[in-house]
C-alpha positions in Angstrom: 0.0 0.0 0.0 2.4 2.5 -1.3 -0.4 4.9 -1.8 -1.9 5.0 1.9 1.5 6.0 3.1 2.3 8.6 0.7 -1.3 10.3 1.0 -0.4 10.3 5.3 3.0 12.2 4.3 0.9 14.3 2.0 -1.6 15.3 5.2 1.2 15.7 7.7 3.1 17.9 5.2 0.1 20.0 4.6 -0.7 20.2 8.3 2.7 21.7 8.9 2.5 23.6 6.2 -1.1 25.4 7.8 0.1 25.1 11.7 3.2 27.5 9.8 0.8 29.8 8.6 -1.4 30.4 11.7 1.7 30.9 13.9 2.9 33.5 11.4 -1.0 35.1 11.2 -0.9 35.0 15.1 3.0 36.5 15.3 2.0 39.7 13.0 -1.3 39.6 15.1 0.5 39.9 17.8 2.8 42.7 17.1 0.2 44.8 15.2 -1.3 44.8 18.7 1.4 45.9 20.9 3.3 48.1 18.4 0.3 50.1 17.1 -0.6 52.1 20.1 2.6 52.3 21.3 3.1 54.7 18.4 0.0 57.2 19.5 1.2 57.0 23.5 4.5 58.3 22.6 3.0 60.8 20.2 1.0 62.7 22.8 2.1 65.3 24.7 3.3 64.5 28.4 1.2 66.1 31.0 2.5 68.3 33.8 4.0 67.0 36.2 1.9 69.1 39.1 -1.4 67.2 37.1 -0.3 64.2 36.8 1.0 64.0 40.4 -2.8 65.1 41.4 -4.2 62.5 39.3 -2.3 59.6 40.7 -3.0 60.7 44.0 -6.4 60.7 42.9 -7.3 64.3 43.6 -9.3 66.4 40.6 -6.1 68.4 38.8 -8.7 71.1 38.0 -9.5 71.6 41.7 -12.7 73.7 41.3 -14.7 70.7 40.6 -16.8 69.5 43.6 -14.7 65.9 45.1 -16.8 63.0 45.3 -17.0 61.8 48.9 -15.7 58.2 49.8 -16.8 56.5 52.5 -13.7 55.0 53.9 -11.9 57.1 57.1 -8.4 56.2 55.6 -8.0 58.2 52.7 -7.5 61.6 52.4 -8.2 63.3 49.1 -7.4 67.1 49.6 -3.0 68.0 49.6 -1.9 71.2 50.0 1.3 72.5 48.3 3.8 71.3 51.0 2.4 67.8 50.7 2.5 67.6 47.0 6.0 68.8 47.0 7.1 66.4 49.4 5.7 63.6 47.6 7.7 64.6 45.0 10.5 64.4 46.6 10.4 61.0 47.8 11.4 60.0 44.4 14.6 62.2 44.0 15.6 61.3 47.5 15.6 57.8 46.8 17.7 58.1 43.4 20.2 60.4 44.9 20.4 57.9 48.1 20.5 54.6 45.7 23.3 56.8 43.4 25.5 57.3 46.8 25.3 54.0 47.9 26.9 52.4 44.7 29.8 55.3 45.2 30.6 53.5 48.4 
């Protein structure tokens, strides 16, 4: 049965052949999705750093616009200038403490 055993080469070749092309359809897939908006992130202007230090804390940038009010006791929505600037402090501190300690 020389026939049976070249038409089972013929369907594994062909299956190969197909499992090559979905991988490659799923790989270009793939990077369409994660190259794409990449491109239009970095193409928008960065924010301030003043708002976007207000909108990670979770406080309205605008600050004229009534705060919705959360029920839990531990969080505390409204900074004042002194806070916000020492928040963003923390950050240099740290680099210029982790930069020293690799002088040593």
């Amino acid at each position: 049965m020389p026939g049976s055993a070249r038409a089972a080469g013929t369907i594994e070749a062909m299956a190969e052949f197909f499992a090559g092309v979905v991988t490659g359809i799923a790989a270009v897939g793939l990077l369409l999705i994660v190259l794409t908006p990449s491109r239009r992130v970095r193409a928008e202007a960065r924010l301030d750093r003043e708002i976007e230090t207000r909108l990670l804390l979770g406080v309205d940038p605008e600050g004229d616009a009534p705060q919705a009010t959360v029920e839990d006791d531990d969080r505390q929505t409204d900074f004042d200038a002194a806070e916000l600037q020492a928040l963003r402090q923390i950050g240099t501190e740290r680099s210029s403490s982790r930069r020293g300690s690799r002088r040593d």
